[in-house]
C-alpha positions in Angstrom: -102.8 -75.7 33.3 -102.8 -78.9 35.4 -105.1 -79.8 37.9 -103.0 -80.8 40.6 -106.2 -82.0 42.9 -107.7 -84.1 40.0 -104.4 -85.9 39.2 -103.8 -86.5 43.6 -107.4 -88.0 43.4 -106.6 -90.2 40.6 -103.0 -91.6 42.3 -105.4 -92.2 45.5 -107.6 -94.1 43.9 -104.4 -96.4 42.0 -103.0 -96.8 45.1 -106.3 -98.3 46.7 -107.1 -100.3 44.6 -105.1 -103.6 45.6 -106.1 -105.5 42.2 -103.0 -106.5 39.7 -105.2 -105.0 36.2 -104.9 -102.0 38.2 -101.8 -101.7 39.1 -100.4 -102.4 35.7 -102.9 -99.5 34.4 -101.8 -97.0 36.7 -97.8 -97.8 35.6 -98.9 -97.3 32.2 -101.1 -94.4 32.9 -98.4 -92.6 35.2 -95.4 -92.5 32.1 -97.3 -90.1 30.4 -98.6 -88.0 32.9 -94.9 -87.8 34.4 -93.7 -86.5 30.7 -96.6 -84.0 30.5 -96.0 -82.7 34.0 -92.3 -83.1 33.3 -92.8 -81.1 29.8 -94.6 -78.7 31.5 -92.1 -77.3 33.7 -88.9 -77.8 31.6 -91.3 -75.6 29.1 -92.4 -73.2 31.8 -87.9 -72.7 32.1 -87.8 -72.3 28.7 -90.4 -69.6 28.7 -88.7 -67.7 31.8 -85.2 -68.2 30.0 -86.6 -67.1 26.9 -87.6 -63.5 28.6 -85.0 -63.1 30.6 -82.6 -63.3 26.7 -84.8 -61.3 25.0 -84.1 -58.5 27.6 -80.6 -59.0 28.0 -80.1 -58.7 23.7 -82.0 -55.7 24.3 -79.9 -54.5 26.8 -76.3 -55.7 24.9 -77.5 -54.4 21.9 -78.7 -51.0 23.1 -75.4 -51.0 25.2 -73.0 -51.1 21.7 -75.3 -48.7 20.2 -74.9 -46.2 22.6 -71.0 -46.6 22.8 -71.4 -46.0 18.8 -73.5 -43.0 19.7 -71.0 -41.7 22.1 -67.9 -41.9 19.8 -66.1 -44.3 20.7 -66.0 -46.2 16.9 -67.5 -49.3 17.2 -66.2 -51.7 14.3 -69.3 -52.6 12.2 -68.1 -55.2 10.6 -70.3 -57.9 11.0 -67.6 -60.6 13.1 -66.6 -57.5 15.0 -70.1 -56.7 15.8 -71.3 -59.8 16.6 -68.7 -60.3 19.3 -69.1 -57.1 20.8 -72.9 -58.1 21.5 -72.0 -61.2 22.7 -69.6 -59.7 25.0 -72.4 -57.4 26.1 -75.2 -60.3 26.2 -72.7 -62.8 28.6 -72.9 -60.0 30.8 -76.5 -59.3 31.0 -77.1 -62.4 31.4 -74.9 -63.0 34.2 -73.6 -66.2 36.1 -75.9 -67.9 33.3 -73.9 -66.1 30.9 -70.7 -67.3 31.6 -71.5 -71.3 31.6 -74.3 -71.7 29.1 -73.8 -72.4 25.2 -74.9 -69.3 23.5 -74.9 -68.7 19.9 -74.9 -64.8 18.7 -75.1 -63.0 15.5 -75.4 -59.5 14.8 -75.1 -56.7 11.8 -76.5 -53.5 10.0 -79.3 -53.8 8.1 -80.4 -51.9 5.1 -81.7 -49.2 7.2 -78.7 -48.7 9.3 -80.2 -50.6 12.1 -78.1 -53.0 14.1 -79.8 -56.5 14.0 -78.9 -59.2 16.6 -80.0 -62.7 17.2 -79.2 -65.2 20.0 -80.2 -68.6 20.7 -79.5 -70.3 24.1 -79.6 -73.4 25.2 -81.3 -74.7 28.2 -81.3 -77.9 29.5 -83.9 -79.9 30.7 -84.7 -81.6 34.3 -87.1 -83.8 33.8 -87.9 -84.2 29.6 -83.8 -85.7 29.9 -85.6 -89.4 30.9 -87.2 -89.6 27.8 -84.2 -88.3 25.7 -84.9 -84.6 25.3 -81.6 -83.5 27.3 -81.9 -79.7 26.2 -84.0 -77.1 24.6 -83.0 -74.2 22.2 -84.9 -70.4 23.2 -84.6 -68.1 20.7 -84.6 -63.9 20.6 -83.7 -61.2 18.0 -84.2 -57.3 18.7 -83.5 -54.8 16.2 -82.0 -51.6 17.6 -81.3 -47.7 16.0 -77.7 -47.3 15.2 -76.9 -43.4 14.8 -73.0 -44.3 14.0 -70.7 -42.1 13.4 -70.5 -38.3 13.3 -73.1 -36.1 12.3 -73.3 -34.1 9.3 -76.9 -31.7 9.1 -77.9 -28.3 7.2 -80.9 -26.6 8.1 -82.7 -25.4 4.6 -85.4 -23.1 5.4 -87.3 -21.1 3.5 -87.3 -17.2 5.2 -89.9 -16.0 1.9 -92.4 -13.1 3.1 -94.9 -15.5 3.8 -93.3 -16.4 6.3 -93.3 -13.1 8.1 -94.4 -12.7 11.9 -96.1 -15.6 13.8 -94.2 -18.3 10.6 -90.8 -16.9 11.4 -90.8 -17.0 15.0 -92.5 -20.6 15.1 -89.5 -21.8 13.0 -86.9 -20.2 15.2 -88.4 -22.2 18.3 -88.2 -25.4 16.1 -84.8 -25.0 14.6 -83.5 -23.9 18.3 -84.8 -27.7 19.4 -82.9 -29.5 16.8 -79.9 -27.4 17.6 -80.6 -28.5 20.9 -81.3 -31.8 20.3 -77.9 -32.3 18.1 -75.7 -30.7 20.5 -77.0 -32.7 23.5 -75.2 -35.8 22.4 -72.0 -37.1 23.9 -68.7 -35.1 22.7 -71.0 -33.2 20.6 -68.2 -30.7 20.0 -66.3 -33.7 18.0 -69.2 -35.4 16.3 -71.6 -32.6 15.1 -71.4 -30.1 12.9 -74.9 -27.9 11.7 -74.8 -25.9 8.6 -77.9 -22.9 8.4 -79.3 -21.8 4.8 -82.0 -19.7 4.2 -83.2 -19.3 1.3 -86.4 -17.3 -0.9 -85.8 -17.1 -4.6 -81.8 -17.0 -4.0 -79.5 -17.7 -1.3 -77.0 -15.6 -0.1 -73.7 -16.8 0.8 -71.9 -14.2 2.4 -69.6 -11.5 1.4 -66.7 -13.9 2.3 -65.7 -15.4 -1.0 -66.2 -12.8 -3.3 -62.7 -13.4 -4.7 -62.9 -17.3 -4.9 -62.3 -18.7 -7.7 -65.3 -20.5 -8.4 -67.7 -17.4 -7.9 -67.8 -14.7 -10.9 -69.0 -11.7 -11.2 -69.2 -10.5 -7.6 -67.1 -7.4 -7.5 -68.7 -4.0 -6.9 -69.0 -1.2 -9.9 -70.0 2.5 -10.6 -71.0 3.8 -13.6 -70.1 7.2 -14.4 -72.2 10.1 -15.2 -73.9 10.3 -18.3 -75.4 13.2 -20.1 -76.2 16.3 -19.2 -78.3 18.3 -16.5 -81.7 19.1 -17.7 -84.7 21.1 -16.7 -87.8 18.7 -15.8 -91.1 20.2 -15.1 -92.1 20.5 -11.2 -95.9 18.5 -11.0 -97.2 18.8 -8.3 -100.7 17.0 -6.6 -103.4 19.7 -6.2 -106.2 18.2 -6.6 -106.8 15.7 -3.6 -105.9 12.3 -3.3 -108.3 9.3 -4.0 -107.6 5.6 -2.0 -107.8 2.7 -4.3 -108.2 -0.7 -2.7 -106.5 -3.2 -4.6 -105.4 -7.3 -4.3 -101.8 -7.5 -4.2 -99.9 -10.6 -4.1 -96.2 -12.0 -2.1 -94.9 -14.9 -2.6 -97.6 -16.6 -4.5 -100.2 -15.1 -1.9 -102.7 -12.8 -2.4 -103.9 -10.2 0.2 -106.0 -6.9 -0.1 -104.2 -3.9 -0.1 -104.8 0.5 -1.2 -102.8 3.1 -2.2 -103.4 7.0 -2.6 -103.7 8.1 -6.5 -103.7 11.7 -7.0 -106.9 13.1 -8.7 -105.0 16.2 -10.3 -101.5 17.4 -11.0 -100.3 21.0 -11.6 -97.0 22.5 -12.8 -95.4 24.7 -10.2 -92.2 25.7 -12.1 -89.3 23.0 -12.7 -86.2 21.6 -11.3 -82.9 20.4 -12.6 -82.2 16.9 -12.9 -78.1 15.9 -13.1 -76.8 12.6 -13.5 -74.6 11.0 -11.1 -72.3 8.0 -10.8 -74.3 4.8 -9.8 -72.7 2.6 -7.7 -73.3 -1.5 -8.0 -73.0 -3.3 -5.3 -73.3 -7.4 -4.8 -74.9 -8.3 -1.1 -74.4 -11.8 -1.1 -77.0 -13.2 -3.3 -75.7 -16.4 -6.0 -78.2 -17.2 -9.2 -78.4 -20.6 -11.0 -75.8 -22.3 -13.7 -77.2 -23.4 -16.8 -78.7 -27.0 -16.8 -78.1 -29.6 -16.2 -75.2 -28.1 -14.2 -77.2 -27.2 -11.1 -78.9 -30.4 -10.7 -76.8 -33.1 -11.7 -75.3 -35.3 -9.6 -72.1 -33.2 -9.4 -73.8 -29.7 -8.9 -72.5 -29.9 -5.7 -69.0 -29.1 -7.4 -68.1 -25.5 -8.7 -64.5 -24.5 -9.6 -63.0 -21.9 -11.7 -64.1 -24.2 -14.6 -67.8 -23.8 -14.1 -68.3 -20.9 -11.8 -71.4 -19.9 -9.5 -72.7 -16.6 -11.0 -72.7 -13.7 -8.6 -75.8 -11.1 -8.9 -75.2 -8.2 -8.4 -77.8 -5.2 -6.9 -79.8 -8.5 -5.7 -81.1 -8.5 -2.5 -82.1 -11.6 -0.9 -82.9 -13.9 2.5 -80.1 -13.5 5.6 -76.7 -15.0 4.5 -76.0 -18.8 5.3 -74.1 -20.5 7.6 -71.1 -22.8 6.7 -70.8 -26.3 8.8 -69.7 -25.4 12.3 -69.2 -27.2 15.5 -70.3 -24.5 17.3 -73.5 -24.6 19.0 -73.8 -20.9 19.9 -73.2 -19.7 16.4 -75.9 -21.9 15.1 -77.9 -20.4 17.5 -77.4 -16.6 16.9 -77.8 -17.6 13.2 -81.4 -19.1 14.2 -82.3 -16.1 15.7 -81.0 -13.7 13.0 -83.4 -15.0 10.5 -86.2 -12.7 8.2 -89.0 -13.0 6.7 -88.9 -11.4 2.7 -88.4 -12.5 -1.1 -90.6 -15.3 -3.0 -90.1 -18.7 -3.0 -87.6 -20.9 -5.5 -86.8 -24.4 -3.8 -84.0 -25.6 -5.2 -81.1 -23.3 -4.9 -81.4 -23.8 -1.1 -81.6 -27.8 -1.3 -78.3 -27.3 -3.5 -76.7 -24.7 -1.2 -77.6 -27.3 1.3 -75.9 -30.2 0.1 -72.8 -27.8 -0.9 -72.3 -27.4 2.8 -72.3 -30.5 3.5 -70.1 -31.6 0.1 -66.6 -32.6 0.2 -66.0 -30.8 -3.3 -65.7 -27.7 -3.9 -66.9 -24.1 -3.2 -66.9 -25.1 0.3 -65.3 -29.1 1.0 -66.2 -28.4 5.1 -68.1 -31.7 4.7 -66.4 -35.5 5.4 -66.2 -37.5 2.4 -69.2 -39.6 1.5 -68.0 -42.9 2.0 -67.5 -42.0 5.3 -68.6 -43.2 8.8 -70.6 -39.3 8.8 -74.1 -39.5 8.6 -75.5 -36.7 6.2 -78.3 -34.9 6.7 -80.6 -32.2 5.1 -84.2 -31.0 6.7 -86.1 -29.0 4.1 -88.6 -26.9 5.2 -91.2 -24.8 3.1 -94.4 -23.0 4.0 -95.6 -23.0 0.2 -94.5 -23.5 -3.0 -92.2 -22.2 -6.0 -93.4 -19.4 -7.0 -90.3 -18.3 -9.1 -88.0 -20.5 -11.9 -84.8 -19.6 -13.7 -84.2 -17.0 -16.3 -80.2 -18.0 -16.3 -78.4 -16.8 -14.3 -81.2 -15.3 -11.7 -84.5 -16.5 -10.8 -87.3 -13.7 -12.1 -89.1 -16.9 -14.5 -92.6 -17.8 -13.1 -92.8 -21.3 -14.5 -93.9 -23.3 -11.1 -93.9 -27.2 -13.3 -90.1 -26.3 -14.5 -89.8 -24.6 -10.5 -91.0 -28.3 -9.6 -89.2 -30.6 -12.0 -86.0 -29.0 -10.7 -87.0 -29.5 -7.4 -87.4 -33.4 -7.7 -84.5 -33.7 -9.5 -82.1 -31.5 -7.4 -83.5 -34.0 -4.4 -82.7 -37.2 -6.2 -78.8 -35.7 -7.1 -78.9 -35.1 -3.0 -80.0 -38.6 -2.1 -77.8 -40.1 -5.0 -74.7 -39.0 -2.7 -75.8 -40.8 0.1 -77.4 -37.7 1.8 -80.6 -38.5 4.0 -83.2 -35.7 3.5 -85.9 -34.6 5.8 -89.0 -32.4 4.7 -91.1 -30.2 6.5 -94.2 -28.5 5.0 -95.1 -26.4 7.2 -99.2 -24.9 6.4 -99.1 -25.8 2.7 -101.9 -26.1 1.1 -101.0 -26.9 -2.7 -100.7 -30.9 -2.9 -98.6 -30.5 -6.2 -95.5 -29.2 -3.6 -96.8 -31.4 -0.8 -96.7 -34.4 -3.3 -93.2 -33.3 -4.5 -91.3 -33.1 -0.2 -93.0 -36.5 -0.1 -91.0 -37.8 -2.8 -87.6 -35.3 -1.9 -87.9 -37.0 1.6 -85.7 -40.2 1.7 -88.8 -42.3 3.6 -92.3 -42.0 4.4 -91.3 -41.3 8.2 -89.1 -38.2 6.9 -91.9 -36.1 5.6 -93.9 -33.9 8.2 -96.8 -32.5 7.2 -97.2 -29.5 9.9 -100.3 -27.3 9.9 -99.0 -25.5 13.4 -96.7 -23.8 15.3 -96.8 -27.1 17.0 -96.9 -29.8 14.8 -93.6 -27.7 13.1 -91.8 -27.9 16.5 -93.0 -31.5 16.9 -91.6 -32.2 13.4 -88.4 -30.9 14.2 -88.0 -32.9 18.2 -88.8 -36.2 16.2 -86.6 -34.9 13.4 -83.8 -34.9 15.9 -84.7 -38.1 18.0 -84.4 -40.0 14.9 -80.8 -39.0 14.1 -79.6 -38.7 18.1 -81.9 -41.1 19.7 -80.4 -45.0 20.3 -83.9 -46.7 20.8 -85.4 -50.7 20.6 -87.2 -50.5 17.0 -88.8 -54.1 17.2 
């Protein structure tokens, strides 16, 4: 900064001083101190100018962002988009805007960020005498894009240890991301939510039990066989005797008793007749035989490579096909159970079948679309079930796992954006492995509460809704 009091004092003394040395010093000595003080305030211009561009990109490229956001099909391609930040940044800048030369670019980054740059240039008062007629300020900003319509399926895991306080902290987060999703403008036309639950199966509904690419899902009996007998009549006389015991649900272990009978005695017998045993299927799909359930087409099934129906299964509520309809995401929220044991990866691929545009399903846009894809995964432990084609009653957890990361890279290979949630997990092999299913670092959520899980879900939705200034 200049001391305006020093340099007064020092043109005082010049212009005192009557002698001719001196007065040829103080011309020379005065050219440089005009150009500093000139320099200074044609800098100080720049500085202001420099601000007021850098908040005026901001505001031009938040401004096309949000008209993205809102639907109204902003062409991304990069001449397009640079004019339509331009247009934006001549009118944040105003009166200036319209008579300055100002030189914009913009574009999508790798990360579907829209990156814009300007430079302005500003021309000097007093630097001109000495040649320097103009300066160039410079400003980027670097803004989230959510373009395009929005594609999501909820994949949550409804196992038994997820029974009581789990279960209900879930359904608070899931009903904020519906929330979130819906809140955006013409919601109705750009967002669709999908709802899977899942333990060691996933049930699909009753729906499509005649589609072609489902087999085995029609209902049976089996006669009566043999004959009626006489069976002896035992019955406990001698007391009963509680036996505390360690049981174990969903790869949990928890103490638990039951009554044994000390004695039995026979009091006379009772016929036994066989009867007709009806089969019945309640929804619940098992597993194709590798690799056909985690390549990078399992999200395809046709009459040529079916989805086995189980039947007599029973298994977590049935899932939700993509829908526009906020309400009926909502009563599906609320309708969910706790029960079953845990087997990831037939709800990460039920998941991306509801967001596929193949077959069983083809609700979802095509992939080289303008949709944005996502799946959020959310456990609260890890597998503690693996195929025995076609169901799920193996207990190999590293085969469980390996499935696991490969069913996620098949997801993510399709252009499908995953979000992971593990919500109070302990084991770091399954911690390790939603790390490496999530497509970033800043997709995985590591929740040990009710409220770090609804946290994760609000940020979870900000970063697919949210049109914000990243740097």
């Amino acid at each position: 900064m200049f001391d305006h009091t020093r340099i007064a004092g020092h043109f005082r003394k010049f212009r005192n001083d009557r002698s001719g040395a001196a007065a040829v010093i103080f011309a020379i000595t005065l050219l440089p101190m005009a150009f500093a003080i000139g320099a200074a305030i044609d800098y100080a211009s720049a500085i202001r100018m420099r601000a007021t561009l850098t908040s005026s990109l901001d505001s031009a490229a938040l401004a096309v962002a949000v008209a993205q956001a809102s639907g109204q099909n902003v062409n991304l391609a990069n001449g397009a988009l640079t004019q339509a930040v331009k247009k934006q940044l001549q009118g944040a800048l105003g009166p200036y805007g319209a008579s300055a030369h100002v030189t914009t670019t913009a574009s999508i980054d790798a990360s579907g960020a829209l990156e814009a740059s300007a430079q302005i240039t500003v021309p000097t008062q007093l630097m001109n005498i000495v040649g320097v007629s103009s300066i160039n300020v410079n400003a980027t900003t670097r803004v989230s894009m959510p373009a395009g319509p929005v594609e999501l399926a909820m994949v949550l895991d409804t196992t038994a240890s997820m029974a009581g306080a789990k279960i209900d902290a879930l359904k608070v987060a899931a009903t904020d991301l519906n929330n979130t999703l819906f809140s955006i403008p013409n919601a109705a036309a750009n967002v669709k939510v999908a709802v899977v639950p899942f333990n060691q199966y996933v049930n699909i509904g009753l729906a499509d039990r005649n589609a072609s690419w489902l087999t085995g899902a029609q209902d049976y009996t089996t006669p009566p066989s043999g004959s009626c007998q006489d069976l002896p009549n035992m019955v406990c006389t001698g007391g009963y005797t509680t036996i505390n015991s360690t049981c174990v649900s969903d790869g949990l272990s928890y103490p638990c008793s039951y009554n044994s009978c000390n004695a039995y005695t026979q009091q006379g017998t009772y016929q036994s007749c066989p009867s007709a045993v009806n089969h019945v299927w309640h929804g619940c799909v098992g597993s194709r035989n590798l690799p056909t359930d985690v390549d990078a087409n399992a999200d395809r099934a046709d009459v040529g490579n079916p989805v086995p129906a189980l039947i007599d299964y029973w298994c977590s509520p049935p899932l939700l096909r993509l829908t526009n309809n906020q309400a009926t995401v909502q009563a599906t929220i609320n309708s969910l159970s706790a029960s079953g044991e845990t087997y990831i990866p037939p709800g990460l691929l039920w998941g991306w079948r509801t967001l596929s545009p193949n077959t069983p399903y083809a609700d979802g846009a095509a992939y080289n679309s303008r949709t944005r894809k996502y799946i959020v995964l959310m456990t609260d432990g890890f597998n503690t079930h693996s195929p025995n084609y076609p169901d799920h009653s193996g207990a190999d957890t590293v085969t469980a796992n390996n499935l696991t990361a490969q069913t996620c890279a098949s997801i993510k290979a399709n252009g499908i954006k995953i979000f992971t949630v593990a919500f109070q997990v302990t084991d770091l092999t399954i911690k390790a492995i939603l790390q490496n299913c999530a497509s970033s670092s800043t997709a995985y959520y590591d929740s040990t509460s009710a409220a770090d899980l609804q946290t994760a879900f609000q940020a979870i939705g900000n970063a697919i809704t949210q049109v914000r200034i990243l740097n």
